[in-house]
Every structure is written in structure tokens, then in C-alpha cells.
N, C-alpha and C positions, 0 to 999 in steps of 0.2 A: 657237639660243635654247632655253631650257629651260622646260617648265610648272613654277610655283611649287608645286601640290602635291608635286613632285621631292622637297620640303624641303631643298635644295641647300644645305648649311651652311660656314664656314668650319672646320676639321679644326687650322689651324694659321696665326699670328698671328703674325710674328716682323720686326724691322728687319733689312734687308741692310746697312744704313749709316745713319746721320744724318739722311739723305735719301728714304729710299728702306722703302715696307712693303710685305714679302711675304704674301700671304695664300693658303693653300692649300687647296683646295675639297675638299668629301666626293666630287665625282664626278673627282680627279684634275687641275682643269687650278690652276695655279699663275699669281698674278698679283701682279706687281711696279707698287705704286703713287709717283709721286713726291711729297712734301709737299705743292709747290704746287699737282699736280692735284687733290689730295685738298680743300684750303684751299678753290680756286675754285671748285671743285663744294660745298658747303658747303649741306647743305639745310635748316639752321634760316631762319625768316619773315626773318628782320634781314638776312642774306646774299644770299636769294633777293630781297629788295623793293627792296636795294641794285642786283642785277645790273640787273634789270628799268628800273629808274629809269634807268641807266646807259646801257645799251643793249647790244645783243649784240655789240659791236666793243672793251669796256668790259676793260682789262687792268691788272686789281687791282696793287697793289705792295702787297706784303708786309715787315714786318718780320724779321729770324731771329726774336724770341719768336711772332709768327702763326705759323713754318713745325716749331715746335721741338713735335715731339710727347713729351706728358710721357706719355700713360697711353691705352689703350683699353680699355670698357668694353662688354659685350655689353650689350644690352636684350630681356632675352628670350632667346627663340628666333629671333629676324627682323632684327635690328640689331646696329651696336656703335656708339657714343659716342666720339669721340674731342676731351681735352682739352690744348690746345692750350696752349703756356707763357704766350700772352699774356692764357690766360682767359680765350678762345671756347672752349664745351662744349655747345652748344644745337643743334649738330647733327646726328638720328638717320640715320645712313646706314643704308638696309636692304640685305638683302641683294641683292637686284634692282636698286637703283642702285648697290651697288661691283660687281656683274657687268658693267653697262652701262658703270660707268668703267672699265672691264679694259682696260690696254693693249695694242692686238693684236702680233703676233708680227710683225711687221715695225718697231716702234718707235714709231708714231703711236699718239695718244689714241685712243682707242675711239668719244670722241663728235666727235674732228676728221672 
């Protein structure tokens, strides 16, 4: 784990695929996210009050436009916005939550 005064920033922003966003960190480590884990983790209020309601066993279906990233946007210094084809954009990922969704090096979620 890293302190946040680190200022631990993303360096580099790019799709490996359709599916798939590489983000690469100022301190070196490199992380490959998939659509849908990006989708599910989704920390705008609508998404978060949906899961909660749900319950934690609760396994979203997406549409391709939910999964179809049009654009990312930083917020800041601490965040980036990602807008989504189907017209979800309400949620500020920081950088400390796309750390903790980092897929570890053996291929499982971060937060499985």
C-alpha cells in the first residue's frame, strides 16, 4: 500500500483493446483494467444505492453501450471521469480506488 501524500498519479492512459484500460502509475507499476470491472465498481450515488439495495451477491448485466468506453476525463489532480456510450459519467474514480481495483499479477480482481 502506498500513503496518499506519495501523490501517486496516473503517467499514462491508454486501451489495450475494446475491453481492456491500461493505466500506468508515476511510481512504475502498470495496471490492466476490464470494462466490466471498471462498470461494477462505479462510484457515482445511483450505482453505489443500486448495488447496496441488491446485495453483495448482486451480478449487474450490462449492455455493449454500458461497457463501451467513449472518453476519459481527469478531475483534477485525484480522479478521472470516465464516459460511458450508454451516458453514465457520474462516476469520480480516484486515484486510490483504481489502485485498490488493480488487478493483481496472478489475474484475479484486486477486490475478489
Amino acid at each position: 500500500m502506498y500513503a496518499m501524500n506519495e501523490r501517486i498519479t496516473p503517467v499514462s492512459i491508454t486501451r489495450s483493446d475494446a475491453r481492456m484500460l491500461r493505466i500506468t502509475w508515476s511510481d512504475g507499476k502498470v495496471c490492466e483494467y476490464s470494462m466490466p470491472h471498471l462498470r461494477k465498481n462505479c462510484p457515482c450515488a445511483t450505482c453505489q444505492a443500486d448495488l447496496a439495495a441488491k446485495g453483495a451477491f448482486y451480478i449487474p448485466l450490462f449492455t455493449a453501450d454500458a461497457l463501451t468506453l467513449e472518453k476519459v476525463v481527469p478531475q483534477g489532480h485525484y480522479a478521472l471521469q470516465f464516459h460511458w456510450k450508454d451516458g453514465h459519467h457520474t462516476g469520480i474514480y480516484d486515484y486510490a480506488l483504481l489502485r485498490r481495483l488493480c488487478p493483481r499479477a496472478d489475474g484475479e480482481d484486486a477486490s475478489a
